[in-house]
C-alpha positions, 0 to 999 in steps of 0.5 A, a space after each residue: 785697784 781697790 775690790 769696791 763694785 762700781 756698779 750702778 743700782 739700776 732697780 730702784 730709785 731714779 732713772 735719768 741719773 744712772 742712765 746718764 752715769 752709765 751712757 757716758 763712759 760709754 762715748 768715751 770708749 768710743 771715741 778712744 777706740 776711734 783714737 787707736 785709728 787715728 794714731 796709727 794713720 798719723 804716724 803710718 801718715 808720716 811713715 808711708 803714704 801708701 801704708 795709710 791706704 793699706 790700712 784703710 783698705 784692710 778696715 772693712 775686712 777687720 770691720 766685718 769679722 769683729 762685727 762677728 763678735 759684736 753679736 755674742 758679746 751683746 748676748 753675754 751683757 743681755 743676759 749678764 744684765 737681766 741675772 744681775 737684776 734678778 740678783 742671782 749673782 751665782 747665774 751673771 757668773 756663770 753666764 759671764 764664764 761661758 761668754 768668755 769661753 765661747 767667744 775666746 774659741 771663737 777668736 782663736 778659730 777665726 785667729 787661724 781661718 783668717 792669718 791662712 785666708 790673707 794671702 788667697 784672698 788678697 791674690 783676687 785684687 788686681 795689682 797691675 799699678 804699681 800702686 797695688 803693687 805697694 799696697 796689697 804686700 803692706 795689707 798682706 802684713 798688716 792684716 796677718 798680724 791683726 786676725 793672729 791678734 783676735 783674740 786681744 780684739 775680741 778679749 776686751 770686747 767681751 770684758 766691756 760687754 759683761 762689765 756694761 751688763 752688770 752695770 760698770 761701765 768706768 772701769 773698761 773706760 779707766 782701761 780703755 784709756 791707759 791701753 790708748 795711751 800706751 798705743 799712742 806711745 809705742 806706736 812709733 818706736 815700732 813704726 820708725 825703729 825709734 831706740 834699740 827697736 826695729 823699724 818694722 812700718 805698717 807691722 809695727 803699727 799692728 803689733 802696737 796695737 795689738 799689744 796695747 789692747 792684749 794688756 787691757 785684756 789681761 786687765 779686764 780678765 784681772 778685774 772679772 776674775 780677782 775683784 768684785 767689781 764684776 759678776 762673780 767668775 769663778 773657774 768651774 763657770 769655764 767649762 762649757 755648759 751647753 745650754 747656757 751656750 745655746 741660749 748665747 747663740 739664740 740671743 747672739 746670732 741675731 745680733 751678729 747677723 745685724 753687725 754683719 749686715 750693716 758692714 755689707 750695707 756700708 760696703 755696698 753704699 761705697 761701691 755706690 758713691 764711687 761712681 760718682 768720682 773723688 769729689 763726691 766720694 770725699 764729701 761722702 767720706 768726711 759727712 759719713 765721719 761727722 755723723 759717725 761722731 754725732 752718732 756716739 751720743 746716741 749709742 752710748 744711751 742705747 747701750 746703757 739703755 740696754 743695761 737698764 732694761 735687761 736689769 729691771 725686767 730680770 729683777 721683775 720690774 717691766 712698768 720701770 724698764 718701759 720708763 727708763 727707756 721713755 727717758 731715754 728717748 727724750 734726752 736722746 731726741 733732745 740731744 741730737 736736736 740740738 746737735 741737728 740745729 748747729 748742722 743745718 745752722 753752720 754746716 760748711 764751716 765744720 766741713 771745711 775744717 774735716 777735709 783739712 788741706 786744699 786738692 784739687 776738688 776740695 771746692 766742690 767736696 766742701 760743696 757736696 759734703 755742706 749739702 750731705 750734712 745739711 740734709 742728713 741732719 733732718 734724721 740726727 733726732 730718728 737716729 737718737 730715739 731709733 738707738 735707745 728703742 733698739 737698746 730696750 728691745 737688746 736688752 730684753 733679748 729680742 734681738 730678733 726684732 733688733 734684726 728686723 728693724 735693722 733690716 729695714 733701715 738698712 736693706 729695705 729703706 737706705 740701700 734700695 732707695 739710694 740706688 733708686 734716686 741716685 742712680 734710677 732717677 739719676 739725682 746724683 750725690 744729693 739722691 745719695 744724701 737724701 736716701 741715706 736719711 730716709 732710712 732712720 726715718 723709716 726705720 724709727 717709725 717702725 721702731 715706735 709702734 713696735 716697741 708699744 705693743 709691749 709685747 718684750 716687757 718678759 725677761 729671757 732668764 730663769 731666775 730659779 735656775 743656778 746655772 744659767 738661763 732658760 730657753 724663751 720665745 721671742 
């Protein structure tokens, strides 16, 4: 690795370039983060159906603790963005030191608080049929070494973070890559006791993971602290600082309350699809898939719109953030119009092809889950713009209004209007479908006139101050 910056300049010159050189990495993180899943479902697949739906019950659990950090390690690329922007390299270092201490505390806090609270609260779970009684043993394992694995979790989120506020998003891509590669391979030498190793099943699976993302960890921290390709850390940023940290808590909060809130929505949307029984709860499942990878475009440029606003209003420049994410929107809108077009276009050939082998009600899934993603495809362009407005507002440390315009995609809209049509009015799976669409619709035409009042073109940070950054109303 050579000591040369990848890092993007953000503040001058032309905008769609960078964003786009930004948000692209940024997908393909994504879609190898979703690789490390699918890799330990086809080998577990293979190994032991039961240890599949092991770990597809333990997700949401993961899901929702991860979501945790999620919300501190956005606060450290907000602020990381808007020093680097100001050009006060000494104070990205700074900020970027706390957030690693504040978040590895963190981990190894909740490391310990879950491995104790497996077994208790597993013990809820009924496992009369002998099916639970397979599968709560296998999520009892999988899930101990997982939260004993955390800080690896939540290490490299932290780096992608800091590197993504700084501008260089290639470089955790570059690493991202080799640690899926290395968990694709190992995965089964643990799994089926392949060579000299043991056969360890479903704890294989977790350890390989587990691994794989501590070395990229480890790398990431390599890269943060021995090369310029990151803010400059130097260990005396480590220490805790308490008012850098309570600035990360101002901003990080909200955001983490906005992750945990869309995992309880997700849950609870579940619970509700379930009702209706395995056909429509297939259809749900593969439509919910498909739009989660339609989704990717769009949040890559949310996340790299973050970046491009964080940097030009931390180096004074709020007329260029605005531009930048008006930019944003337009290919994000145009993007998922496209993509919308070939949903309402072709639909039941590319539902056909996710549900894979033939069941039972494979007929009347391919049905349901054609009408799922027809329908949903009317918000594919809400969707875009709604994800780059939330990563200007993200980026300008208003993750309070994030919060809020998340609330009511999620608790006001989707949720409530769900119930109310699929249940209330009893519309069945198609009140579903059509529920979850009004919610980025309205969440979007909240957003807009939102974001136009202007009234987050103000940077967070103190730009004089060495040290970190100054408390700033919202």
């Amino acid at each position: 690795m050579s000591g040369s910056s990848r890092r993007e300049n953000l503040t001058d010159g032309a905008l769609a370039r960078p964003l786009f050189r930004l948000a692209w990495p940024i997908v393909v993180i994504q879609l190898l983060q979703v690789t490390y899943n699918i890799a330990d479902t086809v080998y577990l697949g293979w190994y032991d159906p039961t240890a599949v739906a092991a770990i597809s019950l333990a997700f949401p659990l993961l899901f929702l603790v991860i979501s945790v950090a999620g919300g501190f390690t956005t606060a450290g690329s907000i602020l990381v963005a808007q020093y680097t922007g100001a050009e006060g390299d000494r104070s990205a270092g700074h900020v970027a030191g706390q957030t690693i201490s504040f978040v590895g505390s963190m981990s190894v806090g909740l490391a310990i608080l879950g491995f104790l609270a497996v077994d208790p609260a597993l013990a809820l779970l009924p496992t009369q049929a002998e099916t639970g009684e397979q599968v709560v043993p296998q999520m009892a394992a999988y899930l101990k070494v997982l939260f004993l694995g955390l800080p690896a979790i939540f290490g490299f989120f932290v780096f992608t973070a800091l590197m993504r506020g700084y501008g260089d998003t290639r470089t955790p891509m570059r690493i991202m890559l080799g640690s899926v590669a290395l968990n694709v391979v190992v995965d089964p030498i643990l799994i089926f006791g392949l060579g000299p190793a043991p056969e360890l099943g479903i704890v294989g699976a977790a350890l390989a993971s587990m691994g794989s993302r501590g070395l990229a960890t480890l790398a990431g921290l390599h890269v943060l602290f021995r090369t310029n390709r990151g803010p400059s850390i130097s260990r005396t940023d480590l220490p805790f600082d308490l008012r850098t940290i309570r600035e990360i808590l101002r901003i990080g909060v909200p955001s983490a309350l906005e992750q945990s809130m869309a995992a309880f929505a997700m849950v609870t949307l579940t619970v509700m699809v379930a009702q209706f029984g395995p056909p429509v709860a297939a259809a749900y499942g593969v439509g919910n898939r498909l739009v989660s990878l339609v989704f990717l475009p769009a949040m890559g440029l949310g996340r790299a719109t973050n970046t491009m606003v964080g940097q030009n209003l931390g180096a004074g420049e709020p007329d260029r953030a605005a531009r930048a994410v008006w930019i944003g929107v337009g290919v994000a809108g145009g993007v998922m119009a496209i993509v919308a077009l070939v949903a309402i276009a072709v639909p039941e050939p590319i539902v056909s092809a996710v549900l894979g082998a033939d069941t039972e009600h494979t007929a009347e899934s391919i049905s349901l889950g054609t009408e799922y993603l027809r329908i949903r495809s009317l918000e594919f362009v809400f969707i875009g713009v709604m994800q780059v407005i939330l990563g200007g507002f993200r980026g300008a440390g208003n993750t309070r209004t994030a919060l809020g315009i998340s609330m009511v995609t999620l608790w006001l809209a989707r949720v409530p209007t769900v119930y109310g049509l699929a249940i209330v009015a009893d519309w069945g799976p198609t009140g579903i479908w059509i529920g979850m669409t009004i919610g980025s619709i309205l969440g979007t035409l909240v957003a807009v006139p939102w974001f136009l009042r202007g009234t987050w073109k103000e940077a967070v940070i103190d730009s004089d101050d060495p040290r970190g950054p100054s408390p700033s109303a919202e």
